[in-house]
LUMRO-57098 format. One record per residue (C-alpha): x, y, z; residue number from 1. Coordinates in Angstrom, 1 decimal, always signed. Layout:
<rs>
<r x="X" y="Y" z="Z" i="NUM"/>
...
</rs>
This chain:
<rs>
<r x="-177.3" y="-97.4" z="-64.2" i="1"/>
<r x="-178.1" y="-93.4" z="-64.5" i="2"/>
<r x="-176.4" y="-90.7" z="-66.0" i="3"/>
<r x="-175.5" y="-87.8" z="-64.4" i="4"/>
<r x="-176.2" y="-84.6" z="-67.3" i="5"/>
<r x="-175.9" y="-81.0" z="-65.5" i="6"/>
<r x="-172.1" y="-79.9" z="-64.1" i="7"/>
<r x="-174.0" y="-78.9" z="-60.9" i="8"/>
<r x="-175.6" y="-82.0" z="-60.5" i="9"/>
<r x="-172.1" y="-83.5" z="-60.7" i="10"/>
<r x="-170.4" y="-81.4" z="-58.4" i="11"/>
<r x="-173.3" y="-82.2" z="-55.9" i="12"/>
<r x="-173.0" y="-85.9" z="-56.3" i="13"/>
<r x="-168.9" y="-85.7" z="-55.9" i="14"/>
<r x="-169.2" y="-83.7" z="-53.0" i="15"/>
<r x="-171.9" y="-86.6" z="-51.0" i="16"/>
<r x="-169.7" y="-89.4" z="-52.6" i="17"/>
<r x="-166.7" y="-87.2" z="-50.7" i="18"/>
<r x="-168.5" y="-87.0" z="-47.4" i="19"/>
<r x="-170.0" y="-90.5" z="-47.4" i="20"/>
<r x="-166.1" y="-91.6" z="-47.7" i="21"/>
<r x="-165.1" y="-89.8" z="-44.9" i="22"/>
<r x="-168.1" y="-90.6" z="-42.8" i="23"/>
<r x="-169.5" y="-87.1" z="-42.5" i="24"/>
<r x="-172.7" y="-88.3" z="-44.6" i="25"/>
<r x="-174.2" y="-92.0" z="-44.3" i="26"/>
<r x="-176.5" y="-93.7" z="-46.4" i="27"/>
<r x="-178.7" y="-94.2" z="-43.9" i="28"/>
<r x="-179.5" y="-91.6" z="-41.7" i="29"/>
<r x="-181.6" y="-88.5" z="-42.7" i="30"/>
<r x="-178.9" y="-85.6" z="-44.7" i="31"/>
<r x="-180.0" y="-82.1" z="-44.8" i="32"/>
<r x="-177.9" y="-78.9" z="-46.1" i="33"/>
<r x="-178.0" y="-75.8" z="-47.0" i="34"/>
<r x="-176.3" y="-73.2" z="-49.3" i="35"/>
<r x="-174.9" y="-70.0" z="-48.7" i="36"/>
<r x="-174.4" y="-68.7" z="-52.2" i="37"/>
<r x="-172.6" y="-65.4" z="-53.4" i="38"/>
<r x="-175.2" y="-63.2" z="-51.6" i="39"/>
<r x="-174.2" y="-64.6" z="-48.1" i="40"/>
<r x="-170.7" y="-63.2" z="-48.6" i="41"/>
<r x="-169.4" y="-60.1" z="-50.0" i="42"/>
<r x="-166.9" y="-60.6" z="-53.0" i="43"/>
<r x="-163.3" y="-61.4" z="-51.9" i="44"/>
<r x="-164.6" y="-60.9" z="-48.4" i="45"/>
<r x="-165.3" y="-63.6" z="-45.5" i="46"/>
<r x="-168.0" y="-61.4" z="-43.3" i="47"/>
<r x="-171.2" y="-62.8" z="-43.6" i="48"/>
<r x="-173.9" y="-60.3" z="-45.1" i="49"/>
<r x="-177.4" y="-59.7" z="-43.3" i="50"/>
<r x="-179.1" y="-62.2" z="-46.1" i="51"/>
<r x="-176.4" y="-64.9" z="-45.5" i="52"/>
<r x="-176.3" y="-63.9" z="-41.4" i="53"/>
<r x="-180.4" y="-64.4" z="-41.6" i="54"/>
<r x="-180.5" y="-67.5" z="-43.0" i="55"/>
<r x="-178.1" y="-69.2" z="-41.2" i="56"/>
<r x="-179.7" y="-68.0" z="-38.0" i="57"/>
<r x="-183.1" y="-69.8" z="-39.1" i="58"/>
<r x="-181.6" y="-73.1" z="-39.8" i="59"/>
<r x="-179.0" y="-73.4" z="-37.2" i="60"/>
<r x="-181.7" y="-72.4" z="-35.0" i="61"/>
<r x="-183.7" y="-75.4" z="-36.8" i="62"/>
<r x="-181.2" y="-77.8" z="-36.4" i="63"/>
<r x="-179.8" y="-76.8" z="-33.1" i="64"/>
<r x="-182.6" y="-78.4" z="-31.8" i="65"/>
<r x="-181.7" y="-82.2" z="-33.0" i="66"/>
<r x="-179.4" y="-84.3" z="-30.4" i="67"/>
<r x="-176.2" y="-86.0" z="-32.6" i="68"/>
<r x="-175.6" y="-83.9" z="-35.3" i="69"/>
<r x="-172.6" y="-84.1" z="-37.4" i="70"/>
<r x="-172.2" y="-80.7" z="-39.5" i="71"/>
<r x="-169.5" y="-80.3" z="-41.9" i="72"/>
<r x="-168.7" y="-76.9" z="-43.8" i="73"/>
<r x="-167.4" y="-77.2" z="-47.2" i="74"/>
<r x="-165.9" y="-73.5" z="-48.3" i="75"/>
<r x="-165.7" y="-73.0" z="-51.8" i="76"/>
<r x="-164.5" y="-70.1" z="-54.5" i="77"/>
<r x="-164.5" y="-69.1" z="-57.7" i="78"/>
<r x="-161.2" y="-69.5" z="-60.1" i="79"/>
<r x="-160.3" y="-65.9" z="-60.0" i="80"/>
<r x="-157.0" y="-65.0" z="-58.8" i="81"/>
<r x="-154.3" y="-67.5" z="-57.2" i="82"/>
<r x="-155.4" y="-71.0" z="-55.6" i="83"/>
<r x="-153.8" y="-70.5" z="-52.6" i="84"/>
<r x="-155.8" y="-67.3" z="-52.0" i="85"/>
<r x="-159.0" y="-69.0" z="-53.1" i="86"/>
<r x="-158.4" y="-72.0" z="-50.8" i="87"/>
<r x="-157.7" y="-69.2" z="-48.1" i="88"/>
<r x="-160.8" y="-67.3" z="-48.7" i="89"/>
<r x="-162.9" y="-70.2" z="-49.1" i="90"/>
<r x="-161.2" y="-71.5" z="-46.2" i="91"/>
<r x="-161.9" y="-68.3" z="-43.8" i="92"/>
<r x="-165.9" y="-68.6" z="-45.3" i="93"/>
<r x="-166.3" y="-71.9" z="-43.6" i="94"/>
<r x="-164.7" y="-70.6" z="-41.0" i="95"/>
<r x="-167.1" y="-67.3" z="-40.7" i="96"/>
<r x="-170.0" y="-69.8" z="-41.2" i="97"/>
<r x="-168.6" y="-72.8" z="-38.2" i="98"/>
<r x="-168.5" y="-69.1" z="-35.8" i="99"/>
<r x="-172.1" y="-67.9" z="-36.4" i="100"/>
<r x="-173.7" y="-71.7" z="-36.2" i="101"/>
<r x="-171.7" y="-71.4" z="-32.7" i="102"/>
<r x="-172.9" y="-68.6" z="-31.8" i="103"/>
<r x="-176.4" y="-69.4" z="-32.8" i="104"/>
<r x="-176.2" y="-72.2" z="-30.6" i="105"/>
<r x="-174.4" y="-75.5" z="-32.9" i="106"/>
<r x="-172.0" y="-77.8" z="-31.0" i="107"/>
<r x="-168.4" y="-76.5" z="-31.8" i="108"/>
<r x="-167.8" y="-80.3" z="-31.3" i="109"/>
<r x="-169.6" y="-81.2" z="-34.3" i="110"/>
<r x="-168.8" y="-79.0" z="-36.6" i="111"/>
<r x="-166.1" y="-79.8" z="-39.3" i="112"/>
<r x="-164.7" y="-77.3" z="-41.1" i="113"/>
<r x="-162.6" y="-77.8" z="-44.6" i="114"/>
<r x="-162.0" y="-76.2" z="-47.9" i="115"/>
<r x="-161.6" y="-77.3" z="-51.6" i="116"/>
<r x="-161.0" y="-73.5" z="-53.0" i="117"/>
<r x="-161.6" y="-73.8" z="-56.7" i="118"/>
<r x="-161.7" y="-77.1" z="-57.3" i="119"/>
<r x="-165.0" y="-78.2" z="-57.4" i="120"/>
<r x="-166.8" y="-75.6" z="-59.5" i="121"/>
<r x="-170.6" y="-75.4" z="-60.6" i="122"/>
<r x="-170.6" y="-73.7" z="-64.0" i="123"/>
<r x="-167.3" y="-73.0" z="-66.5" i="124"/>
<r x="-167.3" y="-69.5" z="-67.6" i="125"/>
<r x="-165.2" y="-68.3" z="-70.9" i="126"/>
<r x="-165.8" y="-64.5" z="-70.0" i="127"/>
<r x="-162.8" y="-62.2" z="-71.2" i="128"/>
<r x="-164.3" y="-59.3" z="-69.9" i="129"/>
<r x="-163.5" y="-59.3" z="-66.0" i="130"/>
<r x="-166.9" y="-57.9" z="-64.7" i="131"/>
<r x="-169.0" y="-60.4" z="-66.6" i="132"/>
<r x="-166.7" y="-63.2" z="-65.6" i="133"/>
<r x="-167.1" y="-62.5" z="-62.1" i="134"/>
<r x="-170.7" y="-62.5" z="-62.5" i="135"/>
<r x="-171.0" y="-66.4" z="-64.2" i="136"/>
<r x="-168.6" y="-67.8" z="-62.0" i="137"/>
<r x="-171.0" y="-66.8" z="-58.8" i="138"/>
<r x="-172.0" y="-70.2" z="-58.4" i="139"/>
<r x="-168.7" y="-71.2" z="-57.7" i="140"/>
<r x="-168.2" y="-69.1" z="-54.3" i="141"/>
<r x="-170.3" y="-70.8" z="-51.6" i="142"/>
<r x="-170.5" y="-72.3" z="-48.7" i="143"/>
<r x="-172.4" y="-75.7" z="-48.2" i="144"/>
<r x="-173.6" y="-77.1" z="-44.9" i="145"/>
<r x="-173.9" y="-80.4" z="-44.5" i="146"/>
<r x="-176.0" y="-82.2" z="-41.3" i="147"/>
<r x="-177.0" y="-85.3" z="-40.4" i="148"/>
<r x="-177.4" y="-87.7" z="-37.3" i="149"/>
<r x="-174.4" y="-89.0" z="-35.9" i="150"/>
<r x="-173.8" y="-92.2" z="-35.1" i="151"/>
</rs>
């Protein structure tokens, strides 16, 4: 038995556990992934900036290259505002993400897209002050890309 001791580390776990139960992710094929963190967007906006547009082009083009992947795109956000704009947002993020791995050159058959808005955060700010809660909560807002061989 282990113990699981950072929130990120957590959120990680629960999110593999997630796509291993919904046979996006198997135990035993090769998994590989990538963040796009608050950089790659702009806030409360779904266009991809030139550092998030950059480093998507270098591993779709990466990956692109692999026959049988499964991709899925998991859209989070932060805990600012109303869920069902967040789940929107994060929503339209994977979304933004799914297009430009197309265009790069992914297989628009295997690519899933969802989103879990808020509700699998990375850190828990108490900020009062709005500007410095938007910064902690960064973490949250993200977009994670998950590939690996399919079946």
């Amino acid at each position: 038995m282990f113990t699981i001791r950072t929130k990120s580390s957590r959120a990680f776990l629960m999110v593999i556990v997630a796509l291993f139960l919904t046979g996006c992710v198997t135990a035993n094929r090769n998994y590989h992934g990538i963040t796009l963190d608050d950089a790659a967007f702009n806030f409360g906006s779904a266009k991809l900036t030139p550092a998030g547009l950059a480093l998507l082009d270098e591993y779709t083009t990466r990956i692109s290259k692999q026959n049988n992947l499964r991709i899925a795109i998991v859209g989070h956000s932060d805990r600012i505002g109303n869920e069902t704009a967040n789940r929107a947002l994060s929503l339209k993020r994977a979304e933004a993400t799914r297009d430009e791995m197309v265009r790069i050159g992914a297989d628009p058959a295997s690519i899933h897209v969802r989103s879990v808005g808020s509700s699998e955060p990375l850190v828990q700010c108490n900020e009062t002050n709005r500007e410095a809660l938007i910064k902690c909560l960064a973490p949250n807002r993200r977009v994670e890309v998950f590939t690996n061989l399919a079946h």
